[in-house]
N, C-alpha and C positions, 0 to 999 in steps of 0.2 A: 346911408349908402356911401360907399367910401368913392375919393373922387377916381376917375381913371388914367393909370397910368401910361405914361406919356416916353417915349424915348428918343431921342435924336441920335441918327446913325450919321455914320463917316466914314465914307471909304475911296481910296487910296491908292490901291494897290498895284494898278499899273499905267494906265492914261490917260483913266476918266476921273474930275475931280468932283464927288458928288456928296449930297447930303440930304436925309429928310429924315422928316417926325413920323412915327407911326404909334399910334393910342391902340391900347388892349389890344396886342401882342395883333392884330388883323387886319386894322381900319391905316391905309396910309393918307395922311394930312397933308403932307405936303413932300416934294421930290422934285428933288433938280440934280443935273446931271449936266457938267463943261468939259466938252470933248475939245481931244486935243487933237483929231484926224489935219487939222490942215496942216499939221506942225511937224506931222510924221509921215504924210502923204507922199512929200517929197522923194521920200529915204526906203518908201517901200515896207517897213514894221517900225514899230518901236524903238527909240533911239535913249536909250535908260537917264543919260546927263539932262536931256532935253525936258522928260518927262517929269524930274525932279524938280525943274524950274518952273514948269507951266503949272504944276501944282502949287509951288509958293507963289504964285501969282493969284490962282484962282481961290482959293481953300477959303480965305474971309469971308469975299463978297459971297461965296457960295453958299456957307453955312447962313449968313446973314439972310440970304433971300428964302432959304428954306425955315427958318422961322418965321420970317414976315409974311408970305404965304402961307402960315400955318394959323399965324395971327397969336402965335403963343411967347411970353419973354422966357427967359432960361428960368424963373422961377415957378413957372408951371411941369416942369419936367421932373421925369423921375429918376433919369440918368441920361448918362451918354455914352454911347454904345461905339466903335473904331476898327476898321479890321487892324490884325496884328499881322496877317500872313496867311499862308502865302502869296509871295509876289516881286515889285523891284524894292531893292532894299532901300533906296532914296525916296522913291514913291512911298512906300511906307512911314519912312521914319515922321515923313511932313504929316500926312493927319493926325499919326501917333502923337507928335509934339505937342500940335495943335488941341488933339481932343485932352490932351494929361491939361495943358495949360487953364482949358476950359473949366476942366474938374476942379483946379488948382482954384479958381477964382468963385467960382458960383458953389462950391462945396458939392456940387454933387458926382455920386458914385460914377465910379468908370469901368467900362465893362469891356472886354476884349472879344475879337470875334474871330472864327476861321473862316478865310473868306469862302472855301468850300463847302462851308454847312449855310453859311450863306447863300450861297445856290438853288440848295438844297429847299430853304427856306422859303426860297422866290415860289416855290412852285405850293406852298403850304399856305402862303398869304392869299393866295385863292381859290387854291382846292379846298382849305379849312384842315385840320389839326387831327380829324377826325378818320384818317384814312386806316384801311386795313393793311396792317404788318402780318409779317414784316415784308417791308415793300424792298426794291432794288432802283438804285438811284445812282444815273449815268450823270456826272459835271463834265461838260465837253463844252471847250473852248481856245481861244488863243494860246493859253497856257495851261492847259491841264486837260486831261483826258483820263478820267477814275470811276474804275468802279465801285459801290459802296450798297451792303447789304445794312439795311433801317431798322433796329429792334428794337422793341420796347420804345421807353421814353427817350426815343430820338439818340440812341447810342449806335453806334458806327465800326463797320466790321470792312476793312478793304479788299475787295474780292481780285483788280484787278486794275493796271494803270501804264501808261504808255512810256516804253524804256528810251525813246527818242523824243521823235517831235509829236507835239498835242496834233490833234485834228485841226483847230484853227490853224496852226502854225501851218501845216502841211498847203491848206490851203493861201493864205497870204505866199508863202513863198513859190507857190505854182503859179498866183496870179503875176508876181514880181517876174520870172522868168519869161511869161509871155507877155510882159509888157500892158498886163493891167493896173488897173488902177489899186489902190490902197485906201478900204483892207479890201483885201481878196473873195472872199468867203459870202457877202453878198452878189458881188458879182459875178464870178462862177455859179453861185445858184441860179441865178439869172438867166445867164448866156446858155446854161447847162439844160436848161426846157429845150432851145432849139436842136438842141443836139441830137444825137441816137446813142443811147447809155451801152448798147452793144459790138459800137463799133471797134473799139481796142479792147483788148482782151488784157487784164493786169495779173496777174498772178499773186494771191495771199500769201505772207510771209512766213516764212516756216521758223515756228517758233519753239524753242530749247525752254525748257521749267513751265514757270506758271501759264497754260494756253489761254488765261482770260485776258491776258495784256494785252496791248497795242504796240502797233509797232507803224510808222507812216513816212520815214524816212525813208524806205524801200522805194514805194509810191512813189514818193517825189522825184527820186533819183531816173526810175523808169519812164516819165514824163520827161525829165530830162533827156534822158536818150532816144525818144520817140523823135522829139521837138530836132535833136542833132541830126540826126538820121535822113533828116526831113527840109533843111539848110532853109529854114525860117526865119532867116536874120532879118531879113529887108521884111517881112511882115512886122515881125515884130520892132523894128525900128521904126516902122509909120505907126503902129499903136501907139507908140510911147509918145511920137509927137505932137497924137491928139489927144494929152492929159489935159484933163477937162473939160472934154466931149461928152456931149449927152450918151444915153443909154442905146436911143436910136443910132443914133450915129456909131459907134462902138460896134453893136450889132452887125452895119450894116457892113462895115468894115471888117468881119470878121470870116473867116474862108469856113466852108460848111465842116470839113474837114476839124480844123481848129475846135469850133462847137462842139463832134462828135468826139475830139480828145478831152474837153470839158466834162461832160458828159458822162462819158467811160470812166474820167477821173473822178466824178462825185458819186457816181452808182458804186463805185469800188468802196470811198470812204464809207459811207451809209451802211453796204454789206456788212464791214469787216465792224464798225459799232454796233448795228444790231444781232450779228452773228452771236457775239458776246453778250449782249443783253439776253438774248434768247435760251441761250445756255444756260448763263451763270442765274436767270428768272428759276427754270427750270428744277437746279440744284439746290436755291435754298426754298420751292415751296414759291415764290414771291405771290403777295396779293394786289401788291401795286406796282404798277415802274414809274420812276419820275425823271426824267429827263430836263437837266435845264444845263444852262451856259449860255455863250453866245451862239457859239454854233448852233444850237436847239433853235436859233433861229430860220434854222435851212429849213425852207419850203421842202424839198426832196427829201429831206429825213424825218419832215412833221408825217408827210402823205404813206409814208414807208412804211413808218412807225404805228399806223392808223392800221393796219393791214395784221398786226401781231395778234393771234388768237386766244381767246381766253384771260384775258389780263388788261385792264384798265391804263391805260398809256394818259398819264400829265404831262403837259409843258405849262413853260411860266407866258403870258404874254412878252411881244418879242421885246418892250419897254423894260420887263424884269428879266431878259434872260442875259442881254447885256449887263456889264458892272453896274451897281447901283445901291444906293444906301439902305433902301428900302427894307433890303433881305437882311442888310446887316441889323438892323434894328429891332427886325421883326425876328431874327436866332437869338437876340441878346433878351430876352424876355423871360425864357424858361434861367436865364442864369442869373436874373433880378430877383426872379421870383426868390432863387433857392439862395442869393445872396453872394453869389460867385463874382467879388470885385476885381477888378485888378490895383495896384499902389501904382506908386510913382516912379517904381523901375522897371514898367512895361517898355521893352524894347523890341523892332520888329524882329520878328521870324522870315526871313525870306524862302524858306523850304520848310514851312510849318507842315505838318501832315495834320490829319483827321482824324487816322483810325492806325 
């Protein structure tokens, strides 16, 4: 029996510096993941110089404990798997470096990932490999918002993708406006139970060419001018003072009003994702939908999405829907098998596409 192969992922690509072993392309061994939220918490998103440094800070000891929790040395592995892109191009370049240098020393194969099939992945590591195509697979997160129709062996066709701001983004930057905390996107789901999803009425954005895109700039902007309209300075000023407030607290301080603009604001996201889903499911036949990202996180788009008739709805757990090595590891397996290396002038792709 041959023994089984092993892969350690690396991934990078925007503020989480993470890494783990996954054996025969399913089983993850080990997985660690060093968030950089307090670092960006300050600033409200992402701060690209900052991110670049927290990852040369973290990337050794990371990788190191995710072997050591695996209990495997680098000569038990079969490769080492990295995303290349999409993402920040500093964020990138640091695991890049790191995983070629890895390769560079222990001799073994280096394999590149898209961190969107990655995603994609997360939700295959425990639904199994075995699903009926061809399926439609939503990546909704901080940064990217795509749709992707799954054929055959795991080949990728773009149905549809957000010509402004991703869904995550949309969210962080409505929480930043009303003097939430950072990121956004759990909180708002949160706050958004107490709400009434009916109370403001948002209008879906009328869109020219391809109607399976996104579009969530609009959104934001109209939450903006809800919030002017409404001379919520001084609330929003004593939110912001209590950064660092429990959830209770947060809540309690928060005007019913406010909740039902939450509310209204994540009933409207959800719509306009699975509006799309629904469709574009429709048009190619799909036999499955997969839904992963961070967003996939949202309670309110899990319960939503549960409701969709005739068609089998995946998410990843909410541990794989945020960034994480695991998926990168676990998409690099079908390109071990077939022998798809990368050399030693893998450079990142910051706008890598998919399909």
């Amino acid at each position: 029996m041959e023994p089984e192969e092993r892969i350690l992922g690396i991934e990078s690509s925007c503020d989480e510096t993470a890494a783990a072993v996954v054996a025969g392309g399913r089983r993850i061994v080990s997985s660690v993941v060093a968030s950089q939220l307090d670092t960006h918490g300050k600033y409200g998103g992402v701060v690209p110089e900052l991110a670049s440094r927290e990852h040369l800070r973290a990337i050794v000891p990371v990788v190191r404990e995710a072997l050591s929790r695996a209990g495997y040395s680098y000569q038990a592995l079969s490769a080492i798997a990295v995303t290349e892109g999409p993402g920040l191009a500093g964020s990138l370049l640091v695991g890049i470096t790191y995983a070629k240098a890895l390769c560079s020393v222990t001799r073994l194969p280096l394999i590149a990932v898209n961190h969107l099939e990655g995603h994609i992945y997360a939700v295959l590591l425990e639904a199994g490999h075995d699903l009926e195509l061809p399926a439609l697979a939503l990546v909704v997160s901080g940064g990217h918002t795509h749709l992707f129709e799954v054929t055959g062996k795991f080949t990728y066709r773009l149905l549809g993708k957000t010509r402004d701001d991703a869904a995550g983004e949309a969210y962080d930057k409505v929480a930043k406006l009303l003097g939430l905390p950072y990121p956004g996107g759990p909180v708002i789901d949160r706050l958004a139970s107490y709400g009434d999803p009916e109370a403001v009425r948002f209008t879906s954005p009328k869109m020219k060419g391809n109607a399976l895109d996104f579009s969530f700039s609009g959104l934001k902007t109209a939450v903006l001018r809800w919030v002017e309209s409404r001379g919520m300075e001084q609330e929003i000023a004593e939110r912001r003072a209590r950064h660092g407030a429990g959830f209770e607290e947060l809540l309690a301080a928060t005007p019913k009003a406010t909740l039902d603009l939450l509310a209204s604001f994540q009933r409207t996201v959800i719509d306009e994702l699975l509006s799309r889903v629904t469709r574009s499911a429709g048009e190619i036949d799909a036999r499955t939908i997969l839904i992963s990202g961070g967003v996939a996180s949202n309670r309110g788009l899990r319960e939503a999405a549960a409701h969709l008739a005739g068609i089998p709805v995946l998410f990843p757990t909410p541990a794989l829907s945020t960034d994480n090595a695991a998926m990168i590891a676990a998409a690099a397996f079908p390109k071990l098998h077939r022998r798809e290396f990368a050399g030693p002038d893998l450079a990142a792709h910051p706008a890598l596409s998919l399909a």
